[in-house]
N, C-alpha and C positions, 0 to 999 in steps of 0.2 A: 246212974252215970250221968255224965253233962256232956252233953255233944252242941257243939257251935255251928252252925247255918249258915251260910251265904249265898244269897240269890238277888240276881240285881234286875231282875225283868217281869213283868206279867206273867210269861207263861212259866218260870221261876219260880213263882209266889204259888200259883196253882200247885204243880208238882211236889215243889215243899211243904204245901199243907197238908199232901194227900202223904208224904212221907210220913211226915211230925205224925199223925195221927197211926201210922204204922207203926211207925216206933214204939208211943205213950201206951201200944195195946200190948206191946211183948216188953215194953221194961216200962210198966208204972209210976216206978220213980223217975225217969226219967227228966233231967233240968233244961232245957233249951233255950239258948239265946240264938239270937239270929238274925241275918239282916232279908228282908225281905218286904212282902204289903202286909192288907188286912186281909187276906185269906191266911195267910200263915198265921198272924195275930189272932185269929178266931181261934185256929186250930189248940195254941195254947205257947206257954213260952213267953221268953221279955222281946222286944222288938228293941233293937239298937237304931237302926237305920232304916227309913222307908227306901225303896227302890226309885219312887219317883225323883229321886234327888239324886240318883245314879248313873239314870238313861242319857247316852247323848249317841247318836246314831250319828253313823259315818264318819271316814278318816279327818276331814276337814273340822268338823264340830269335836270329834275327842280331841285335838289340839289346840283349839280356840278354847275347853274345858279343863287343859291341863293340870292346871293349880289346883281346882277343886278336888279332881281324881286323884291326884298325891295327895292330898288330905284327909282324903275317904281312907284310901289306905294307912297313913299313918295313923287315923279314929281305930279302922280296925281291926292294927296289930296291937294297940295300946287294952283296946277293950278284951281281945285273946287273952293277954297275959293277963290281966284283971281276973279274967273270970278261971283260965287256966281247965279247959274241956281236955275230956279224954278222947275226944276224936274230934275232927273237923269234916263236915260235909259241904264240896260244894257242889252248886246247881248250874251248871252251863256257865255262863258268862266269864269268860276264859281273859278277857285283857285284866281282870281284875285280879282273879280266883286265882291263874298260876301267878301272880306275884305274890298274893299271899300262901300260896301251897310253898314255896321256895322257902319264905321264910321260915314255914311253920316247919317244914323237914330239919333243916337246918336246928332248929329244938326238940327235935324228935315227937312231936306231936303226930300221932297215926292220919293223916289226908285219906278219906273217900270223894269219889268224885262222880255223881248220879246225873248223867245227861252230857254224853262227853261235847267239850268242843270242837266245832265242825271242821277240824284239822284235814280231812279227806276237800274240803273245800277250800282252803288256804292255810297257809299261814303249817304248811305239813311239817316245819325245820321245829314244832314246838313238839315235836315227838319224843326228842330228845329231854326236853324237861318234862315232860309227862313221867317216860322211864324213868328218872332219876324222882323226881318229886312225889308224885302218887302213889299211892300203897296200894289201892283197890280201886279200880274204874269200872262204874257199869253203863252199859251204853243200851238203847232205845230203840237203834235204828237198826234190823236186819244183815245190812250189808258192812257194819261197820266191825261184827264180833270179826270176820276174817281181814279185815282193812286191819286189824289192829295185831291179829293172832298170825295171820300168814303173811303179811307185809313187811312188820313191822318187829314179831316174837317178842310183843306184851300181851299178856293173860289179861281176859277183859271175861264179865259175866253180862249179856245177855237177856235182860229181863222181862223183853217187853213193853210196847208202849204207855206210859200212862195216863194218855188221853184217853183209851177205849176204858178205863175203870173213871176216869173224871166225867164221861156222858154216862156210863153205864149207872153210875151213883146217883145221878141228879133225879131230882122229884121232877115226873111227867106235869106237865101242865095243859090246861081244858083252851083251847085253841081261840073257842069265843068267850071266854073270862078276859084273856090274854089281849086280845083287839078291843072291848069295850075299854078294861082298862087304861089301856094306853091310845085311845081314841083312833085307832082302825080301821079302816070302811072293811070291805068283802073281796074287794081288789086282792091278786096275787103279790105278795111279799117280793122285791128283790132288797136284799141285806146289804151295805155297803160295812164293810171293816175297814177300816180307813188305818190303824196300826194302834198304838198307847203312847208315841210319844209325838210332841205339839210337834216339829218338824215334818215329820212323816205325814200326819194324819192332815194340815194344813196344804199339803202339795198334794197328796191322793184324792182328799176331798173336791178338790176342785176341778181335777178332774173325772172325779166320779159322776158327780152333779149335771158335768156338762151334756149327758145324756138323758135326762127326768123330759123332757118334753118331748122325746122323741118315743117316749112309753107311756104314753096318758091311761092305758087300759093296764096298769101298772103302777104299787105306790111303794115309794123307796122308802127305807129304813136304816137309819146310821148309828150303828151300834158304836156306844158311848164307853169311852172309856174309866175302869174307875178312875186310876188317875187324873181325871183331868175333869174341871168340872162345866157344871153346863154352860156359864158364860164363857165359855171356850167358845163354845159350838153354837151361839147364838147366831153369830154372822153366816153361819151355811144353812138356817132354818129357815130364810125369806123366801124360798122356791116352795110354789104352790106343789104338793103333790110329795113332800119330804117331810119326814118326823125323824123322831126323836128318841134312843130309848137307853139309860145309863146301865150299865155292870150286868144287863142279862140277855148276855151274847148266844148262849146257847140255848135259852127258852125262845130266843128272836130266830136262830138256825131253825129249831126244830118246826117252825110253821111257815117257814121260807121255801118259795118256789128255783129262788136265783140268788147266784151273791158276784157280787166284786168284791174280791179279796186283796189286802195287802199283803206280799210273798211276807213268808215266816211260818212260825204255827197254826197260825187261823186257816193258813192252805190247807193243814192236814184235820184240823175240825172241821174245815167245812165239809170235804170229804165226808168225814165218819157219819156226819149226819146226814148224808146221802145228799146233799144240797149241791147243783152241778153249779159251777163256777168259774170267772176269769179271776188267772190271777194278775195282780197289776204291782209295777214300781217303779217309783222316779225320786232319784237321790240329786243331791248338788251337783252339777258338773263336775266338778275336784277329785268327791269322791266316787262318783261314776269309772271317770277317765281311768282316777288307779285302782280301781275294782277289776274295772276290764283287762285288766294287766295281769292280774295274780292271780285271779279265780276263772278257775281250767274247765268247770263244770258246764256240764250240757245244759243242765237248767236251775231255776233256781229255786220251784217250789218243791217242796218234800211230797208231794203226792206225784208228780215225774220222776222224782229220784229215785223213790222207792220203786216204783214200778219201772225204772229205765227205759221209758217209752213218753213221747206227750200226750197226757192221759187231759190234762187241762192246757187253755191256751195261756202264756204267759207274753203279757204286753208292758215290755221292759224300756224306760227311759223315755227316746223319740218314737216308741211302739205304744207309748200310751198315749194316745190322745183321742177326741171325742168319734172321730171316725172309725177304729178300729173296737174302741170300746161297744160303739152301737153297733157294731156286725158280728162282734167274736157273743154279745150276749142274747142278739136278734139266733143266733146258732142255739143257746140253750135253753131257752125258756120253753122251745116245743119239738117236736119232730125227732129223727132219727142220730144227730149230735147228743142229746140228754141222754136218752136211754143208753146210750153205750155209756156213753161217761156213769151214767149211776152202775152199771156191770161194774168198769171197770173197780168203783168203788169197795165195790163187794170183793174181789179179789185182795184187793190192797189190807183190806181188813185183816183177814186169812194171813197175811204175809208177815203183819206185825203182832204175832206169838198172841193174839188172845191177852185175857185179863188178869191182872196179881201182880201188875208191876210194882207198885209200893209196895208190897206186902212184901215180896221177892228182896227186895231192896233193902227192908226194914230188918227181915230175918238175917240176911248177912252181914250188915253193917252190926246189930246187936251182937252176933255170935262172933264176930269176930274181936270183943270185946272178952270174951271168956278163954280167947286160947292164950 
């Protein structure tokens, strides 16, 4: 069978690898094209489109990108009909994916939709093209089978997150291999996630940094994104006491004491690997101002959501700067803040259904090929 792909983000790329690989183990033949990274690429399939050439974060920046985004799209609805899949899967990134679901309905092409968009967080009038559009949605987040099933009377499946199988899978690594090689001292890890795309990561970074002098008995680590390469990141490596480490985010979590995270999914990694954390963010003014207008939500990283409580501090906009940064992370590097936070971890874990998401995912989307 040929099934079409689309995923236009980092944490995208990951999920869809770990699908694609679901798939190709319950239909062998299976053809995939797909837009996505080089995780997906490894996994197997033709790559149409990298995702780096997709990302533009926040309301201000997708408008000043508009030309090129109508182009993506018109690339790939042209490449669809080329290739002519008997289903289409998309991966989250919803400004894109339902204007291609609209179309593809519209030719009767079957839509699955794996990692719904965050419509309980904005943008909820897109429920109506979801109904209409989507054949099959599976959704990740606990609280969303009833957002969708008692809210809303769309049938959604439930699958599980598939983060806890994307750490569960990965090769342990020897802690001091991992610090010679990447030149290390003995000092406690705090991990800076700074985000995957140059926007984000260039305004988080700066303020992340502004706190390294004030943890000398502490060495920062700025996990590198693949997209982006190292002379990116050359200008944030002059501070004495900062390194450096590209594409291995979660070998860098797994021997981290501390992290400053950029809200998104790296909140709920950092989490799972028991790693206690601030989370941080600061977007344009533009898209700040209209954010704060439409999104009704109590917070905004997924390790608060899911647990309906502030399980981490989040220090949003004029909450992030070097003051607040150095107190909310002076709170978890020791003492009785950490320990509850890694508790609370543990509960969190519990809550998001255990491991088999891709597999879950992959056995429905094939069977539903056979009825």
């Amino acid at each position: 069978m040929k099934y079409y792909i689309i995923a236009g983000e980092a944490s995208g790329d990951l999920h869809g690898a770990n699908l694609m690989k679901a798939i190709l183990k319950k239909d062998s033949n299976a053809d995939i094209r797909f837009w996505g990274g080089d995780l997906m690429q490894n996994a197997g399939g033709v790559l149409v489109k990298h995702y780096r050439d997709l990302a533009f974060m926040g309301f201000l920046e997708v408008v000043m990108n508009l030309k090129t985004i109508l182009n993506n799209i018109k690339i790939c609805k042209d490449d669809i009909e080329k290739f002519q899949p008997d289903l289409i899967i998309f991966i989250d990134y919803p400004g894109f994916n339902m204007r291609i679901a609209t179309w593809a309905k519209e030719r009767k092409i079957p839509t699955h939709y794996y990692i719904s968009p965050q419509i309980w967080a904005w943008k909820e009038s897109r429920i109506k093209a979801i109904k209409r559009d989507v054949d099959y949605m599976y959704v990740i987040l606990p609280f969303e089978k009833d957002f969708y099933e008692k809210k809303h009377n769309f049938p959604v499946e439930f699958v599980g997150h598939p983060l806890i199988d994307a750490i569960k899978d990965r090769k342990s690594i020897d802690e001091s291999v991992f610090r010679k090689q990447h030149q290390l001292d003995k000092k406690p890890i705090i991990a800076l996630l700074p985000g995957s795309r140059k926007q984000e990561i260039t305004k988080m970074l700066s303020g992340m940094l502004s706190v390294v002098k004030d943890f000398p008995d502490y060495q920062f680590v700025i996990a590198g994104a693949p997209s982006q390469d190292y002379s990116f990141y050359e200008p944030f490596l002059k501070k004495k006491n900062v390194h450096f480490i590209s594409n291995k985010t979660y070998d860098l979590l797994s021997v981290s004491h501390a992290a400053l995270v950029t809200s998104g999914t790296a909140t709920l990694e950092t989490a799972l690997f028991k790693v206690p954390e601030v989370v941080c963010y600061k977007g344009s003014w533009v898209s700040y101002q209209i954010a704060k207008r439409i999104i009704t939500l109590k917070y905004i990283s997924l390790v608060n959501l899911i647990m309906d409580e502030e399980v981490v501090t989040e220090l949003i906009q004029d909450k992030f700067n070097t003051k607040n940064i150095k107190s909310e992370l002076h709170k978890i590097l020791k003492g009785e803040d950490r320990e509850e936070m890694i508790n609370y971890y543990d509960e969190l874990e519990q809550k998001l259904g255990g491991n088999g998401a891709s597999e879950k995912t992959a056995k429905l989307i094939v069977s539903s090929l056979e009825k």
